[in-house]
C-alpha positions as CSV (number, residue, x, y, z in Angstrom):
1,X,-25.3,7.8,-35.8
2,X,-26.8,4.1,-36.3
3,X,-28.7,1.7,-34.1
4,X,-26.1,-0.3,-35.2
5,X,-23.2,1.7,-32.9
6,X,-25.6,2.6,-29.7
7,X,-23.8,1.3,-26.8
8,X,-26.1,-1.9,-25.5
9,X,-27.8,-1.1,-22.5
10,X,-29.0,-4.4,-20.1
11,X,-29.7,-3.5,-17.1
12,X,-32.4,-0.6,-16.0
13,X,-32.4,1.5,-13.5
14,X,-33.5,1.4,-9.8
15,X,-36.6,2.9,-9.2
16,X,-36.8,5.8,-6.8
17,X,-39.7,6.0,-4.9
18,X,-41.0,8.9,-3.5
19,X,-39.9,11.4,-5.5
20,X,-43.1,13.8,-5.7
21,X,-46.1,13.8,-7.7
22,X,-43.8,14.3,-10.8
23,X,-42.8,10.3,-10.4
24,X,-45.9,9.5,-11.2
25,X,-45.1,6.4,-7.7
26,X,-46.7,9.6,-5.6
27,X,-48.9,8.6,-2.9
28,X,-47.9,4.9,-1.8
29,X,-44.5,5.2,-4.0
30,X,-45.2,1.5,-5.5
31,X,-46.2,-0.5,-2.5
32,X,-49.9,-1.2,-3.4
33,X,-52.5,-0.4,-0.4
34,X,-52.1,-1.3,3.4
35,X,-51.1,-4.3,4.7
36,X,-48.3,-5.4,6.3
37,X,-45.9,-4.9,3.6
38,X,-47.1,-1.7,2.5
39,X,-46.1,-0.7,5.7
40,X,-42.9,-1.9,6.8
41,X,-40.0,-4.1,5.0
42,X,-40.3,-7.8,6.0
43,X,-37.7,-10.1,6.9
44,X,-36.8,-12.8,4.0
45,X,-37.3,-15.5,6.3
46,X,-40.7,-14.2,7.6
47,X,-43.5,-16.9,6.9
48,X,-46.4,-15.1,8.2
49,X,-46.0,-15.8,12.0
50,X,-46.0,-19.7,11.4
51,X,-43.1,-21.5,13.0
52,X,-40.3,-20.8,11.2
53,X,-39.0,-23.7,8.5
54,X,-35.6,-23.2,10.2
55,X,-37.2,-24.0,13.8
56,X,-38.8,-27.2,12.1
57,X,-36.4,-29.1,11.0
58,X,-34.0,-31.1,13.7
59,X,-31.0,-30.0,15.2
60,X,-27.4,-31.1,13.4
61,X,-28.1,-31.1,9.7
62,X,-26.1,-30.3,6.8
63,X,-22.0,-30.0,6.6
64,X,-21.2,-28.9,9.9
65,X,-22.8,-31.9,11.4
66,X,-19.6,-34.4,11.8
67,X,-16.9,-31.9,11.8
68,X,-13.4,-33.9,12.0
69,X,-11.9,-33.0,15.5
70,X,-8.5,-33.2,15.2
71,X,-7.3,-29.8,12.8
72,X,-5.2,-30.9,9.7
73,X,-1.0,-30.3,9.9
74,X,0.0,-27.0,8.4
75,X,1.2,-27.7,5.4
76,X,5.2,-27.0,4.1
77,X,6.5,-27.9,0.4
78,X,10.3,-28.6,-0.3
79,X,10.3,-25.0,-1.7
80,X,10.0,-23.6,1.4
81,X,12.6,-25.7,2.4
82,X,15.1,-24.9,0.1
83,X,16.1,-21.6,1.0
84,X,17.2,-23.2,4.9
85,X,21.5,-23.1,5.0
86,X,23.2,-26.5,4.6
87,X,23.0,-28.5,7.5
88,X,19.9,-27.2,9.3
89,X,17.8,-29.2,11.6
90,X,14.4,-28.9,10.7
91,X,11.9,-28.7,13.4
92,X,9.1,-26.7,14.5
93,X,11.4,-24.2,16.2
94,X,13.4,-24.0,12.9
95,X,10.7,-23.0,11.2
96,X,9.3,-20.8,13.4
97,X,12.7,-18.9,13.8
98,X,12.7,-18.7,9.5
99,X,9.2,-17.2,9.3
100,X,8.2,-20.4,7.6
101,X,5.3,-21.1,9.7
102,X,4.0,-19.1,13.2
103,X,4.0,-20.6,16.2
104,X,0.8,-20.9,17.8
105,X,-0.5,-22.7,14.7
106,X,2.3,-25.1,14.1
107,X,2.0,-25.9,17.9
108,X,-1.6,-26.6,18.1
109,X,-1.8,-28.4,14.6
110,X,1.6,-29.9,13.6
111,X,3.6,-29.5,10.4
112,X,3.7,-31.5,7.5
113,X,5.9,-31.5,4.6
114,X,4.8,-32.5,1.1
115,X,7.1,-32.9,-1.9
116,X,6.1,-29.6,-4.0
117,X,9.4,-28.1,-5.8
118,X,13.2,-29.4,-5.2
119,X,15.6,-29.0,-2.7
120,X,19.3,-28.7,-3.1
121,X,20.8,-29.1,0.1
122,X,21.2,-31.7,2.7
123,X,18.8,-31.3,5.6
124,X,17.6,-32.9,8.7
125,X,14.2,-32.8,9.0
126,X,12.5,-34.2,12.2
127,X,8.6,-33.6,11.2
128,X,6.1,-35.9,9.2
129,X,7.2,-36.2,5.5
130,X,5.2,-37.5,2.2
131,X,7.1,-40.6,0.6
132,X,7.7,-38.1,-2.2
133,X,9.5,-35.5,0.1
134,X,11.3,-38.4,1.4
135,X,12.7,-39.4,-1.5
136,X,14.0,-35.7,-3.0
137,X,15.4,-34.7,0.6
138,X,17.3,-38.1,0.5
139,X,18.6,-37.8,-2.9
140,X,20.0,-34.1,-1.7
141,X,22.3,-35.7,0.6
142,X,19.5,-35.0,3.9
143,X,18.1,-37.4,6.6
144,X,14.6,-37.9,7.3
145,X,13.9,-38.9,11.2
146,X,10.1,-39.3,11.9
């Protein structure tokens, strides 16, 4: 055996507090004396009974401040579409009934589809397309009507 081929070891172990006078952490197992801390764990946020910094600042800050209110489409590709038979009208209840999208969310949001993969039959889709869906569902022979 060489220090050379010892296994590295980076991180060390947690300390166990308590354990007996063998420890040598035997009386106030690594707290220090009295006080507050020695005593009790403290919240992170805890700033020593001053109003809290998160109580300071005004109301409405940060990302969720200006949330958009109107939820983005649920989003389709051409893939998905590709395994519908020849001829299908494509709708929201088409979908749904193809496990393509579920319900409640394509009701409450809308569907979109987006040009992603190729499709090889012809199709009527009746929902918002992307000029580059457009183009591939027209070049298979399919209608777009929205």
């Amino acid at each position: 055996m060489a220090l050379h081929t010892l296994t590295k070891i980076t991180s060390k172990r947690k300390k166990r507090l308590g354990q007996g006078h063998g420890s040598g952490r035997v009386k106030t197992s690594g707290r220090g004396t009295k006080g507050q801390k020695a005593r009790h764990s403290i919240g992170l946020s805890f700033e020593g009974g001053a109003l809290p910094l998160k109580k300071r600042i005004p109301f409405l800050r940060g990302k969720a401040r200006n949330k958009p209110f109107v939820a983005k489409p649920v989003v389709i590709n051409l893939t998905d579409l590709s395994r519908l038979p020849k001829d299908t009208v494509v709708d929201v209840p088409a979908l749904v009934k193809f496990n393509i999208v579920e319900k409640e969310q394509a009701q409450a949001r809308g569907v979109k589809v987006l040009g992603d993969g190729e499709v090889s039959v012809s199709l009527m889709v009746k929902l918002p397309v992307s000029s580059s869906a457009r183009k591939k569902i027209e070049k298979a022979n399919g209608t777009v009507e929205a």
